[in-house]
C-alpha positions as CSV (number, residue, x, y, z in Angstrom):
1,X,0.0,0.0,0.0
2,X,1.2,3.1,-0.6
3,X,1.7,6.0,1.7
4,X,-1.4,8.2,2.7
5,X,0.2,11.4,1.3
6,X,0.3,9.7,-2.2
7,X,-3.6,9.0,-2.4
8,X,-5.9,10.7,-4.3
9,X,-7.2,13.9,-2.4
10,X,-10.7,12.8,-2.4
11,X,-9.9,9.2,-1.1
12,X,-7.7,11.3,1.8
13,X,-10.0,13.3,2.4
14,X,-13.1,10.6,2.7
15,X,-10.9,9.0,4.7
16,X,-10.7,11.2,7.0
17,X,-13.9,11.8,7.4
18,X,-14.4,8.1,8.1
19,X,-11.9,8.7,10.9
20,X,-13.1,11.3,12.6
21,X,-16.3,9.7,12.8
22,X,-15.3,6.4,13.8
23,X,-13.1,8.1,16.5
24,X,-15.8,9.8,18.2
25,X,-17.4,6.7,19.4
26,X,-20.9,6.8,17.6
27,X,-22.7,3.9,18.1
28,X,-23.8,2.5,14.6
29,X,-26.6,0.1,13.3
30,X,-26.2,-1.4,9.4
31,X,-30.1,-1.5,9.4
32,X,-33.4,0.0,8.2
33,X,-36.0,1.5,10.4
34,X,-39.8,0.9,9.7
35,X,-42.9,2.0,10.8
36,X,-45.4,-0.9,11.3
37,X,-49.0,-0.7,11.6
38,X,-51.0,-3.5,13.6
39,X,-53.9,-4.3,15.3
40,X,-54.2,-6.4,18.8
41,X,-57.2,-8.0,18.4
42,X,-58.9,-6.4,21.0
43,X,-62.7,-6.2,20.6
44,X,-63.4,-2.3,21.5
45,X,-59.7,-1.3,21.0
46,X,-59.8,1.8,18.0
47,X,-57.5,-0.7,15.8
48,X,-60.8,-3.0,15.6
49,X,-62.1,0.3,13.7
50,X,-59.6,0.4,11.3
51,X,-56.5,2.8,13.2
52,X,-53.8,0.4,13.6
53,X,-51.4,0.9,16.6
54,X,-47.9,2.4,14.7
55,X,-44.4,1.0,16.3
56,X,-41.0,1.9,14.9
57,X,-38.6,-1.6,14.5
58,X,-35.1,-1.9,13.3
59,X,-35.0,-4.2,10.7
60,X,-31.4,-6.3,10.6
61,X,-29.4,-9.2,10.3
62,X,-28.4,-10.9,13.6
63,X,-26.0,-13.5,12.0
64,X,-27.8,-15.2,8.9
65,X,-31.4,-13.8,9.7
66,X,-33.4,-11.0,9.7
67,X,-34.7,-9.3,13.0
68,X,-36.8,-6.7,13.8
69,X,-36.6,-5.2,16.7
70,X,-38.8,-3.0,18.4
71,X,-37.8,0.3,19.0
72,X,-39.3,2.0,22.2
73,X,-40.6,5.7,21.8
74,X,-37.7,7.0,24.0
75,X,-35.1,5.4,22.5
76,X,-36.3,6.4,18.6
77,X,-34.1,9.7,18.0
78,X,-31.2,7.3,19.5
79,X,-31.9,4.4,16.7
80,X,-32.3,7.2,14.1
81,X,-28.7,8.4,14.9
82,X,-27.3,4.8,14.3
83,X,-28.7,4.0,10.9
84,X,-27.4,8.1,10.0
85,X,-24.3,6.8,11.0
86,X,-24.3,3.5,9.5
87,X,-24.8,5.2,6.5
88,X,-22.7,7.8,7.1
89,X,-19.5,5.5,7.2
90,X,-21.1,3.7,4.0
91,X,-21.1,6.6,1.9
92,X,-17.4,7.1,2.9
93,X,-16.3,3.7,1.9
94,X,-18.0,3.6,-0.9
95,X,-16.1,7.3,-2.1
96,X,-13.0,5.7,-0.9
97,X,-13.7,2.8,-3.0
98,X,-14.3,5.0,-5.8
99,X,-11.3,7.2,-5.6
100,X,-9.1,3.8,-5.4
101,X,-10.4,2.4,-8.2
102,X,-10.2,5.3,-10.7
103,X,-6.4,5.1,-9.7
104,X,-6.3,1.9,-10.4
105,X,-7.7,2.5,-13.9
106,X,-5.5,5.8,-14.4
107,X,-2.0,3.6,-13.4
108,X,-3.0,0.8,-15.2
109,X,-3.2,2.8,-18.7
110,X,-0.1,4.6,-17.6
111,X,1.6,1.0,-17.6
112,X,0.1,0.3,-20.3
113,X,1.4,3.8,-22.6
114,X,5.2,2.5,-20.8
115,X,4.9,-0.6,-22.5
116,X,4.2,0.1,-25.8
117,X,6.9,0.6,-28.6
């Protein structure tokens, strides 16, 4: 690998980014969240009417299945922050992938100019 100082400028500086927010200790979720709407079944409860009880769940992969978890009201600005986060940090790998591969593609066709006669 080759030193930091000879990266691209947008791979340094998505990398740094990354750092600084992996640093500061976020907690972070790779999930989705999702409002579900449901009735309970109970005979003079307002969802028997039609107005379904709304919950927010994380939706996720623990291991090789899905999950969803239910997210309690005073914990939803918390889950929020996680999937921003999560997202956050995928956004930088993915422009960090980007930047390295369009590197790649720029030193490969400068090997290949060196190599012809």
């Amino acid at each position: 690998m080759c030193p930091r100082a000879q990266l691209p400028a947008k791979d340094r500086q998505a990398r740094s980014r990354l750092l600084q927010l992996l640093s500061e200790g976020r907690a972070l979720a790779r999930a989705s969240l999702v409002d579900m709407a449901r009735v309970c079944g109970k005979k003079n409860c307002r969802c028997a009417n039609g107005e379904k009880h709304v919950s927010l769940y994380l939706s996720t992969r623990l291991g090789k299945r899905r999950k969803m978890l239910y997210v309690p009201p005073q914990l939803e600005a918390a889950a929020r922050q996680m999937v921003e986060n999560a997202r956050r940090v995928e956004a930088l790998l993915e422009e960090m992938s980007q930047a390295s591969l369009e590197a790649f593609v720029e030193r490969k066709a400068r090997r290949a100019k060196e190599r012809r006669p």
